[in-house]
C-alpha positions in Angstrom: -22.5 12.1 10.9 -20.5 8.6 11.2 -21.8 6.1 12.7 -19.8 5.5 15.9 -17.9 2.2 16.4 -17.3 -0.1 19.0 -13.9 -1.1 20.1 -12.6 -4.1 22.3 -9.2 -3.6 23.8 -7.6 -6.3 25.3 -4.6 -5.2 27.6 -3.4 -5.6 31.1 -4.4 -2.0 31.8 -8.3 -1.3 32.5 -7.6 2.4 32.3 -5.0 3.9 30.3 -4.9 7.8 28.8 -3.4 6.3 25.7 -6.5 4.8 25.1 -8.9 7.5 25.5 -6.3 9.4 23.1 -6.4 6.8 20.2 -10.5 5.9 20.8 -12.2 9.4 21.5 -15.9 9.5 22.5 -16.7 11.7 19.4 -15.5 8.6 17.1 -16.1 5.9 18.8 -18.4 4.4 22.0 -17.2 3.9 25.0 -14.7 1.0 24.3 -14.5 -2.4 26.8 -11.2 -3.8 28.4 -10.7 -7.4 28.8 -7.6 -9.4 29.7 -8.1 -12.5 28.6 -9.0 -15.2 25.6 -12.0 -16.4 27.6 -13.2 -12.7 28.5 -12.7 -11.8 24.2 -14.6 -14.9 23.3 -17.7 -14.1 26.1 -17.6 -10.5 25.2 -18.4 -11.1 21.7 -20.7 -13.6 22.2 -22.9 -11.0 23.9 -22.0 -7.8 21.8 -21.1 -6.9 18.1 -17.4 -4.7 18.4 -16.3 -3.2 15.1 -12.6 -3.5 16.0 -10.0 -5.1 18.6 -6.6 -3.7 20.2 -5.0 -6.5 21.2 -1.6 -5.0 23.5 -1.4 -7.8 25.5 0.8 -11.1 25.0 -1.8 -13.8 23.7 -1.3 -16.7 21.2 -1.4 -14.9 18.0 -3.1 -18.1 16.0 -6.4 -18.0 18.4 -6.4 -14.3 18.1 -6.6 -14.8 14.2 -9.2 -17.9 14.4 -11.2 -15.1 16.7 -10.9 -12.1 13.8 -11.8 -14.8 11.4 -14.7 -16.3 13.0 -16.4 -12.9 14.4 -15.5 -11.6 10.8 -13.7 -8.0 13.0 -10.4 -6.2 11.7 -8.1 -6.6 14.8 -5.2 -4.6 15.6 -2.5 -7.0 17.2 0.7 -5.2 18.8 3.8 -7.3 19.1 7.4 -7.4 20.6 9.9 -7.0 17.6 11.7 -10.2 18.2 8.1 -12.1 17.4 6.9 -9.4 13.9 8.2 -11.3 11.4 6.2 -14.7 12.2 3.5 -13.5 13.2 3.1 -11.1 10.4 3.6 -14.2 8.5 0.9 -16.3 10.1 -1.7 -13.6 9.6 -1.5 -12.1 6.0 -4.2 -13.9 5.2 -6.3 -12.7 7.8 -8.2 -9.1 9.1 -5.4 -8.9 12.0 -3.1 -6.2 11.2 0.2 -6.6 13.2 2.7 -3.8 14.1 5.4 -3.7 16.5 5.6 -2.0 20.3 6.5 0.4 20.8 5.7 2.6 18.6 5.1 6.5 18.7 1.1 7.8 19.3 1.2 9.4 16.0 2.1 5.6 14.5 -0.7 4.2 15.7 -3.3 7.0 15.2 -2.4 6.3 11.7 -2.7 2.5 12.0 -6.3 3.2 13.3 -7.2 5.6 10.6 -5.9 2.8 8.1 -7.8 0.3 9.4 -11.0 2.5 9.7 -10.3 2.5 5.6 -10.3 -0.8 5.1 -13.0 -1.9 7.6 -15.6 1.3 5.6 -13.7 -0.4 1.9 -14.7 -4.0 2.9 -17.9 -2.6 4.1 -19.1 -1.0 1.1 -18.0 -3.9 -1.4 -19.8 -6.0 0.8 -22.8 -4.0 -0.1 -22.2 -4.1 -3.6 -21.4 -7.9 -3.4 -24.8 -8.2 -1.2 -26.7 -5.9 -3.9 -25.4 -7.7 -7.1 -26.6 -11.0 -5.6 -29.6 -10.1 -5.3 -29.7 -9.0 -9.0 -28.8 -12.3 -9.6 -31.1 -14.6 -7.9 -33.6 -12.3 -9.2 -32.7 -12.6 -12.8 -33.1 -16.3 -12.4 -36.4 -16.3 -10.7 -37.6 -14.4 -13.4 -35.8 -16.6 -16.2 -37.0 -19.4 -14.5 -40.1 -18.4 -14.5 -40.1 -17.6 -18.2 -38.3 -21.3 -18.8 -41.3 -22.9 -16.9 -43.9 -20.9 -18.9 -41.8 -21.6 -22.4 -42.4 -25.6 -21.4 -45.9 -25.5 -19.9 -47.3 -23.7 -22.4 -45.6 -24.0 -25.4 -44.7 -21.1 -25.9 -41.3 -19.4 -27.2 -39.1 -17.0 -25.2 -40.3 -13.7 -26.5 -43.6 -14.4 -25.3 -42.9 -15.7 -22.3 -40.9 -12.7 -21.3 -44.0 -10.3 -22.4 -46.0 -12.1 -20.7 -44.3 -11.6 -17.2 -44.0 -8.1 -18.3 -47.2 -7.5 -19.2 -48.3 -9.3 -15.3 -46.1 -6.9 -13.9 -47.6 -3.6 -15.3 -51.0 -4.4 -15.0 -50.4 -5.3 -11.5 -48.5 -2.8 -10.7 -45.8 -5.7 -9.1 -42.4 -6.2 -10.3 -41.6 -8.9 -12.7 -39.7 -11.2 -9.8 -42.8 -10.9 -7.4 -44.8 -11.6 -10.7 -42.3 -14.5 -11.3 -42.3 -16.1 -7.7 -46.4 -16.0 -8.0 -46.6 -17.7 -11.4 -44.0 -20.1 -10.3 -46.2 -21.3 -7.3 -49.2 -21.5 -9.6 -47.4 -23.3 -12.4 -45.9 -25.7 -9.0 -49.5 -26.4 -7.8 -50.4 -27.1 -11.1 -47.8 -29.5 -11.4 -48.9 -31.0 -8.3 -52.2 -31.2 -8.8 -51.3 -33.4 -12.0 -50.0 -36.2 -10.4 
């Protein structure tokens, strides 16, 4: 089952039937209201939302620098006579603008959208997250091997078996065999001076 998300709405209306329509309890928690900057900014300083509504007349700029800082896709509904700058002011941003009004089935839609993107982002996140790891790890372990190749003399090959070897017969993996030799070969270092 998916994970339910949290939504802030941010509208003149505490209650409204639209929004139990768009944001049902079997998709998402209970969502909050606010009505103001101030309320948005304590709201998410004391809880993580996964998404805001924004149907409320608000400068567009400090709703972007709010997306942008709390890292949330935001859904921002505008009059017509305002779409085209802000649209422009946020295409660099997670603040998806659309004009009101706009037919239920519209935005239904511009919610499902954005529930792709925010689970896309999500998951390349991961794989960003998971790739770096790779990384650093690969360099603990090659600098490991580097450190070995000048402390001892010896040549790659056999630096690399050697951390290997560590590793099987300690049933460790080569990084946490790397990260221990490291802080020996360190101390030694230390000791030395």
């Amino acid at each position: 089952m998916k994970e339910r998300k949290k939504v802030l709405i941010v509208s003149d209306k505490k209650e409204d039937p639209l929004f139990r329509e768009l944001f049902p309890n079997t998709f998402y928690l209970p969502y909050v209201c606010v009505q103001s900057m101030v309320d948005i900014k304590q709201r998410l300083l004391k809880e993580k939302f996964d998404l805001i509504w924004v149907q409320k007349t608000l400068p567009p700029l400090e709703i972007r620098d709010i997306s942008s800082s709390y890292d949330i896709y935001t859904i921002l509904l505008v009059r017509a006579a305002v779409y085209d700058q802000v649209a422009y002011q946020m295409r660099d941003s997670k603040v998806l603008v659309f004009v009101v009004p706009c037919p239920k089935a519209t935005m239904l839609q511009v919610i499902a959208l954005t529930e792709q993107f925010m689970n896309q982002t999500a998951l390349l996140e991961a794989k960003i997250a998971k790739a770096q790891k790779r990384l650093n790890d690969l360099k603990t372990v090659d600098r490991c091997k580097m450190e070995l190749m000048d402390h001892f003399h010896w040549n790659e090959q056999k630096a690399h078996r050697y951390v290997e070897k560590s590793a099987m017969d300690n049933g460790m993996t080569k990084v946490q065999v790397a990260g221990r030799l490291l802080a020996k070969l360190q101390l030694r270092k230390e000791q030395n001076i």
